[in-house]
N, C-alpha and C positions, 0 to 999 in steps of 0.2 A: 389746665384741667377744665372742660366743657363740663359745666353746672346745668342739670337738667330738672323743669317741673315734675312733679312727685307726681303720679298718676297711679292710683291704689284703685283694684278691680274688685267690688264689693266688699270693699272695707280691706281690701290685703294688696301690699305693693306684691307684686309680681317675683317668681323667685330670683329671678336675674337681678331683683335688686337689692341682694344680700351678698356680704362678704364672709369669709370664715377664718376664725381665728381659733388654734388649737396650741396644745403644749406638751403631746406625748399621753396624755391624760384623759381630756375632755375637749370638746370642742363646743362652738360657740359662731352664731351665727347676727349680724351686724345689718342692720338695714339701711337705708339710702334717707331715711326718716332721722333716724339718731339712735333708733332703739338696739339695744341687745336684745332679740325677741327668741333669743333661742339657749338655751343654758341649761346642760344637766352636769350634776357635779352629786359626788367627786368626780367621776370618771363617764365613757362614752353614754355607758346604759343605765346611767343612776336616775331614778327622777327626774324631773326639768324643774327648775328653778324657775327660767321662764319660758311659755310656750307659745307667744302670743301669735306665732305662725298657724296654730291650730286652733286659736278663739282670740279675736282680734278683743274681745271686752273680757274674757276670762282668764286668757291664758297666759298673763303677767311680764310684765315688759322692766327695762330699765334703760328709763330715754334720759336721753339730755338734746337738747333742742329749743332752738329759737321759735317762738310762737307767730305767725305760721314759718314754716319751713316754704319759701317762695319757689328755690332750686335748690340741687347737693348734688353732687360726683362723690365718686372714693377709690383710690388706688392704692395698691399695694405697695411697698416700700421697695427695692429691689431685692431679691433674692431671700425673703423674708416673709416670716408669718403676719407684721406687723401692719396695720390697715389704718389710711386715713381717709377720713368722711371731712367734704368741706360741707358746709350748710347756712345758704344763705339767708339771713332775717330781713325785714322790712327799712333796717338801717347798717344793718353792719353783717357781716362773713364768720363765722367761727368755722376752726379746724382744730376735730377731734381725732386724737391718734389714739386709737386702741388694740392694746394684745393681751394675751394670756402670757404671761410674764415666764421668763426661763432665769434659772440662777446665774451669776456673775461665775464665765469659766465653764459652763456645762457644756457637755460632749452629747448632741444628740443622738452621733452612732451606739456611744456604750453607756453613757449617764440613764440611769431606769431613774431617775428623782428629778430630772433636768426641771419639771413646772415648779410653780411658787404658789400653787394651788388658789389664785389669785386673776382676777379683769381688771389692768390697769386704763383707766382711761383719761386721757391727759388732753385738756383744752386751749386750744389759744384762740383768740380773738383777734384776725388779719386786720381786718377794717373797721371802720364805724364801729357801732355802738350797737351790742344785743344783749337784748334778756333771756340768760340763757333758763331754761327750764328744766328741774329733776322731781322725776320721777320712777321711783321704785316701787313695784307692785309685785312680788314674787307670787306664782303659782299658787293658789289655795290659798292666799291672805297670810297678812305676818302682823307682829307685834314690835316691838320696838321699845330698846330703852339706850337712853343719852350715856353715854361714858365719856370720861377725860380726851381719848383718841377718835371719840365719832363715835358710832351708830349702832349696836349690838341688833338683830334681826332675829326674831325666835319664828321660825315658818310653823304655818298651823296645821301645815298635815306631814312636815318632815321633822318630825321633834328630833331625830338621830345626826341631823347638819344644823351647824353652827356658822352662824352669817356677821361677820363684822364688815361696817363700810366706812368708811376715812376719806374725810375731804378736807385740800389744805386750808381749806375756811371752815367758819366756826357753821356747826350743822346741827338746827333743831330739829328736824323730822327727813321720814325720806320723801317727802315733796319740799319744793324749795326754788327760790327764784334768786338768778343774780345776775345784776348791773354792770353788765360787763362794756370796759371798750379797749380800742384798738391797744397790741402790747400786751393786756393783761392775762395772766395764765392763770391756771387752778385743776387740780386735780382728784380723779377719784379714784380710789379702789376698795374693792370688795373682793375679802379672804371669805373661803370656807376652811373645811378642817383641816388642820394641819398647817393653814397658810398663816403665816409669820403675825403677829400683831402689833407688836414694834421694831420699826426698822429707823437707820439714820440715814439710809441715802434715798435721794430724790429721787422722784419720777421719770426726771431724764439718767438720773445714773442706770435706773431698771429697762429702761426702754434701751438704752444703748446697749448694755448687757444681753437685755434680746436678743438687737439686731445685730448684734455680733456671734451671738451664738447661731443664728440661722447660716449668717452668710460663712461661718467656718465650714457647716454643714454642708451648703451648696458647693463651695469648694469643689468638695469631690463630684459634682455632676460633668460627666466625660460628652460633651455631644456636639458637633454643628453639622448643620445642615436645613432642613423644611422646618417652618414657625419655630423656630430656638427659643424665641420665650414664650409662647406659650408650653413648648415642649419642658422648658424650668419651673414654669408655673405650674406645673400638674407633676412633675415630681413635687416642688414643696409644698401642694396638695393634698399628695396621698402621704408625704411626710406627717401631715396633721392631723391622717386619722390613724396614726400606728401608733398603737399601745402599749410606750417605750418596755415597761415591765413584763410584759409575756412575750411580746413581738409579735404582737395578733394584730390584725387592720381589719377597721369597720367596712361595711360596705359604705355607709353613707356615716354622717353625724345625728341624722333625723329618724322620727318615725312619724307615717300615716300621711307624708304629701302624696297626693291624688295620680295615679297614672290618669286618669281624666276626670276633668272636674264634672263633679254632681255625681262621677262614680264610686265605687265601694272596694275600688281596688290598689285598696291603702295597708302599709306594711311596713313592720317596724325593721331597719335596716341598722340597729345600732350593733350589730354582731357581726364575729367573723366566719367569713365562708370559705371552707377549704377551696373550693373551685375558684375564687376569687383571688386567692392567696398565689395560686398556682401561675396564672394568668400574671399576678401583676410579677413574680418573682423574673422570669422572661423578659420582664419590661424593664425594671429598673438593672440588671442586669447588661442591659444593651446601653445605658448612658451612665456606665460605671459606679455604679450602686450598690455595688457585691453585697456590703457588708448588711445592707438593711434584707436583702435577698436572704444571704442566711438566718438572720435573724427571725426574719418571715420561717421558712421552711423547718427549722428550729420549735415555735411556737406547734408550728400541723405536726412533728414528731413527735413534741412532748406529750398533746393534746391523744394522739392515737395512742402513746403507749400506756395514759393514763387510764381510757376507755373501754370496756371490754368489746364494745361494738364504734364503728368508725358512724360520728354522724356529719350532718352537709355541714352545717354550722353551730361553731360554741361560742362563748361568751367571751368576754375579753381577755379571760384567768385559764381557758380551756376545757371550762362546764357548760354544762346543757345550759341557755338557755331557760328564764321561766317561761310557765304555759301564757297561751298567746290570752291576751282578753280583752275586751272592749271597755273605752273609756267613755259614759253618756254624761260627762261633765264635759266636753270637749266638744264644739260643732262641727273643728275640723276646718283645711285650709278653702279658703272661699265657701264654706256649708258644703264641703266633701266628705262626711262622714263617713265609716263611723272612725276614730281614732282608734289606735290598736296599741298594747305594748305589749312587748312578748311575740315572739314567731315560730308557731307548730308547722312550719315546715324542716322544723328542729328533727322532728320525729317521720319524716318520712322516707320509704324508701327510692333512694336516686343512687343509679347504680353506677352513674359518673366519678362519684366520691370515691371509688376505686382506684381509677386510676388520676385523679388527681393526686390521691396520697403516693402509691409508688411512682409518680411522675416526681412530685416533690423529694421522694425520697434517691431516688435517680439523680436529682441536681446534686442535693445532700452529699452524693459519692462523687461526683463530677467533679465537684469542689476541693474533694481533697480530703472530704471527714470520712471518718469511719463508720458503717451500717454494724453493729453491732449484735450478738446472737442474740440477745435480750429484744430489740428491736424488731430483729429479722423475724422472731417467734409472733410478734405482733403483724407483721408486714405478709408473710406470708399464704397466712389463710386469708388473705382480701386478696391473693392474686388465684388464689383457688376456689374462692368466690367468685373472682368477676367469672372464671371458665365455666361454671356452673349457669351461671345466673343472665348471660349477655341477651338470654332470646326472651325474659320473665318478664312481666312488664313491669312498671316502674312509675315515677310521677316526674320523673326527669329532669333536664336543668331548671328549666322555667316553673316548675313546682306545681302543677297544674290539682286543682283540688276538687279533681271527680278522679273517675276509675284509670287504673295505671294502663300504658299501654307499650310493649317490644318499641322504646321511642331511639330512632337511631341514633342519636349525638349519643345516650347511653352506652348502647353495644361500641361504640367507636371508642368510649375511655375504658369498656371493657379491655377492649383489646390494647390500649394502652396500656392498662394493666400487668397483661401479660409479656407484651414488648418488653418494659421496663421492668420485670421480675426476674425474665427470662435474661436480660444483661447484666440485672447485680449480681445473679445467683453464677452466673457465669465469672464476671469481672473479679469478683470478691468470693468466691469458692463458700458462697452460702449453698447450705442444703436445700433441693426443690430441683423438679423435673424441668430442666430450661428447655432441653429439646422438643419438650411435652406439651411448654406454654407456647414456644414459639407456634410452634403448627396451630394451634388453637389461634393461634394473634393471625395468622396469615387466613385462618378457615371465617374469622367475623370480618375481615378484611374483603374476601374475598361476597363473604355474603351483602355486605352493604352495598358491592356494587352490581350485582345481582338482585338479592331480594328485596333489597327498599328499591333498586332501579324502577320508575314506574313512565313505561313505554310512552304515554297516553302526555303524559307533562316532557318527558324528556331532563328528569331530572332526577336525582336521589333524595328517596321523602324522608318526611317525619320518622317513619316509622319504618318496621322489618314488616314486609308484606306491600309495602305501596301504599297510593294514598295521599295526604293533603303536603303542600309544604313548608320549612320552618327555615329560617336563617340559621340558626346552628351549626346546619351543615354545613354553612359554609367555614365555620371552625375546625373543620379536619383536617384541612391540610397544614393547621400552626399546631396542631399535635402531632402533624406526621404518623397522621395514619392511612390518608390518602393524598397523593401529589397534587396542589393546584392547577396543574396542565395536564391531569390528565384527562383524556375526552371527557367520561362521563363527569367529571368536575367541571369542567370547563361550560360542559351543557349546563349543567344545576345552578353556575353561576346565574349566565344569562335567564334561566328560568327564574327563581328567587327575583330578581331584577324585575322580572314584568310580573309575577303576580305579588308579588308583596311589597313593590315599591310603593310610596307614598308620595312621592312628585319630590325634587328636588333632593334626589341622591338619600333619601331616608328609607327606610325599610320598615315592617312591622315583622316582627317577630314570628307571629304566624297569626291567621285569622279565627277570632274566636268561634266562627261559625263553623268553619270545618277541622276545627282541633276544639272540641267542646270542654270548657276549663275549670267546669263546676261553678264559675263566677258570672253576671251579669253585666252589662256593657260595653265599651268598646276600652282601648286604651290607645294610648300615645304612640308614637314610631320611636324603636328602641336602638338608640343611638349607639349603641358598640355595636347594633348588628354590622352599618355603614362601616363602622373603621375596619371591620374580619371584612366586609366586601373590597375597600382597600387594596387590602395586604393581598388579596387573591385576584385582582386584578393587578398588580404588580409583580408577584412571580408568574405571570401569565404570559410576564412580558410587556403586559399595557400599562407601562409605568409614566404615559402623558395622558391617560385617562384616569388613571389612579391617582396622579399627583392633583388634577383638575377636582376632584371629588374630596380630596382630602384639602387642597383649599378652602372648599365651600363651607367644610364640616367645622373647622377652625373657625371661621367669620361666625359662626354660632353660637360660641362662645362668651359668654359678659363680658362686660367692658373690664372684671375682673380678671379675664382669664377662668372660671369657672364654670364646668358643665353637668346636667343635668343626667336623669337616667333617661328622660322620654322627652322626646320634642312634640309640641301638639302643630299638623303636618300645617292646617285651617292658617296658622299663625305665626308660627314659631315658636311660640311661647312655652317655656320647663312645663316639666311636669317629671311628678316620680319624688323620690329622694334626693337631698341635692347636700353640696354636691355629689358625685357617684366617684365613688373610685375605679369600677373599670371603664368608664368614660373617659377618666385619662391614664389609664392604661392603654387605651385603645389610641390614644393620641402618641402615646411616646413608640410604641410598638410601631406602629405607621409612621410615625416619623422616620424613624432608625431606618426600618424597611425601604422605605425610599431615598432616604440618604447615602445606603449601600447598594444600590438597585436590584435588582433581578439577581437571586444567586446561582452559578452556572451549576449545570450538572442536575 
């Protein structure tokens, strides 16, 4: 394992050099330093424990680490959530193994209890002689008193979480130094609520119970062909951010890292997005994942039939979201403010969510379950909506927060909407006009490739009417609502290509100057756009151009295997929320794709 100098860019390592460590619950992010710098618990969108990713002096860490840290590496275990950091001191090596613990015998597919509500982190000292170094500073200061088992934690602005910490040596405070050498082990963990306080098996009993329960779970990943481990690695990924008990997946574990730094286009991604859901259901799907698949579409079911209106994204339980607000205790990652929690694009209208949901619901019956009239009563007027609504404007995938506009990728899940209406009502003899919807699905079909047609670019824009344009489109033909080959697709490809490339196979989403987004600055190149380019230059036929591009996009990746939402083009360097779950959807979707090549017909 190639041990590399620590090189932190204004005070903050880089996000590539962070690992993530989840358990169905909460996730948690590992730095290349020692620190845990990233913790909210209980669960994805509780508070942060620690957030030292967004205030390198305020935002509360929990290191262990040789003083100075000279080098360190960390790779993943195989087939497993479980992460080890080597870190080298000025005399000796230490390797820390850490994970978010799973019970002995847990079933990730059906187990909702599978974590231990717990960060185990387990030390060994390879070589020579270090002093290793603890410290624990939770978010907002804590207090602390001595018990028979270690450490009780009273945080000062979470009185409602309970923090006990346990190390197999005797522990006066949470700073603390020990004279470690070569052979000697020690370890630490920290329960919040619910997590266990007295246990008799060891550290390696629990660490092995993990990684046993990971690699059962892997088990069922069905796939060879292009980058196979990284294509494993991004499934047990997006494993880590699904929230075993409702089966909702975050978008990211984080909130408010920078789509560019010094800019203000920061956003908290700890929630689920129906469009998201949709996308990744597709993907795991394709490398034999059914059962997280249903459980995914399951969650968007429950979540609509609860809500009397369908929104983009809910909470982990399948509630709104709270209101978005700014946090000015927080400076933000590298002085990227402002930090956010909460996201009021909770509340907008994106007329996408239409047919994301009867897309979802469409698998739902594909499957083999039943669409239900209780269901169907809810399912229904969203596909008499979308026929209504496909030409109104809207604030669309990307969420843009000035005035709405007829944005095509919109009208395009419109008409998915009615597609997939128009089949169930058919397939399963639910009530609704299928012949009704159909024609309607075939008239926005027809209109995207006409009215957004704009002569001048040679391509299908943003929007209905013509106009600037957006990567998006290039997502229509993995919804099947327009053929990748077909001309005017084919043109839009190459168009998108040369105005929104970014050098090196990256795209930008669209240009903020001619889709004006309500917001200030620039942002990063948006990495799924590249993997939908892909997949469309592969049904195109150009599957040694597509495979050469889907290369490069791979080598982007951490030395974790882990990828960002936004590559900054200048550098390479993350940006965005990390990691992103459709980032590696967009990997396993492309993989499959080129591993079955071009499909005839």
């Amino acid at each position: 394992m190639l041990r590399l100098p620590l090189a932190p860019i204004d005070g903050y390592l880089p996000l590539e050099d962070h690992g993530l460590l989840g358990d169905g619950t909460t996730a948690a992010l590992v730095a290349r330093d020692g620190a845990v710098s990233w913790l909210c618990a209980p669960r994805f969108d509780s508070p942060p424990i620690f957030c030292r990713l967004l205030d390198v002096k305020r935002g509360g860490a929990f290191v262990l680490a040789p003083r100075p840290v000279l080098a360190s590496a960390q790779h993943y275990e195989d087939d497993t959530g479980v992460l080890v950091t080597e870190l080298e001191g000025p005399a000796g090596r230490a390797r820390i193994t850490d994970a978010l613990t799973l019970r002995s015998g847990s079933d990730l597919r059906e187990d909702a209890a599978a974590g231990r509500a717990e960060l185990l982190r387990a030390v060994e000292i390879v070589e020579g002689r270090v002093e290793l170094h603890l410290d624990i500073d939770p978010h907002g200061g804590s207090r602390f008193t001595r018990e028979p088992e270690g450490l009780r934690l009273e945080l000062l602005q979470r009185p409602d979480l309970e923090l006990r910490l346990h190390c197999s040596r005797p522990l006066a405070s949470p700073r603390a130094s020990f004279d470690l050498r070569a052979g000697d082990r020690l370890s630490f963990v920290l329960r919040w609520r619910g997590g266990r306080r007295h246990r008799a098996c060891s550290a390696e009993d629990v660490l092995d119970a993990t990684r046993d329960a990971w690699r059962r779970w892997a088990a069922h990943i069905r796939y060879e062909g292009p980058a196979e481990a990284l294509v494993r690695r991004s499934a047990v990924t997006l494993k880590m951010l699904d929230y075993l008990e409702s089966g909702a997946m975050v978008a990211a574990p984080t909130s408010s890292l920078p789509e560019w730094i010094g800019g203000g286009r920061n956003w908290d991604y700890r929630f689920a997005w129906v469009r998201d859901t949709a996308f990744t259901v597709h993907a795991l799907r394709r490398i034999g994942l059914g059962r997280e698949a249903e459980s995914f579409l399951g969650w968007v079911l429950d979540a609509v039939e609860r809500e009397e209106r369908p929104r983009v994204l809910y909470d982990v339980e399948g509630r709104s979201p709270p209101p978005e607000r700014e946090d000015p205790t927080l400076e933000g990652y590298r002085r990227s403010g402002p930090a956010r929690w909460g996201n009021d694009a909770a509340g907008q209208a994106q007329h996408d969510v239409y047919g994301e949901i009867l897309d979802c619901a469409y698998q739902w019956a594909r499957a083999g379950d039943e669409i239900g009239l209780a269901l169907w009563q809810r399912l229904r007027p969203l596909v008499e909506d979308a026929a209504r609504r496909w030409r109104t404007p809207d604030h669309g995938i990307w969420e843009v927060r000035s005035p709405g506009r007829p944005f095509t990728y919109s009208a395009a899940l419109c008409q998915v909407a009615l597609d997939r209406g128009s089949r169930l009502s058919e397939s399963a003899h639910l009530p609704g006009d299928a012949a009704g919807w159909r024609a309607e699905a075939d008239a926005i079909r027809r209109a995207i490739l006409e009215d957004a047609w704009d002569s001048r670019r040679s391509a299908i824009s943003a929007q209905l009417g013509g106009g600037p344009l957006d990567a998006s489109v290039l997502a229509l033909p993995l919804r099947r609502v327009i053929p990748a080959d077909e001309p005017r697709m084919i043109a839009t490809t190459a168009a998108i290509r040369r105005h929104l490339g970014a050098g090196d196979h990256l795209l930008y989403r669209y240009l903020p100057d001619e889709i004006p987004d309500g917001l200030e600055g620039p942002e990063g190149a948006f990495l799924l756009c590249s993997f939908w380019l892909v997949e469309n230059l592969a049904v195109q036929g150009r599957n040694g151009e597509a495979a050469e591009i889907f290369d490069d996009l791979c080598k982007r990746a951490s030395p974790l295997g882990l990828l960002p939402e936004q590559i900054d083009p200048r550098t390479g360097a993350f940006l965005g929320n990390f990691p992103q779950a459709l980032s590696h959807v967009g990997v396993i979707s492309c993989a499959t794709r080129l591993a079955r090549g071009a499909p005839k017909g």
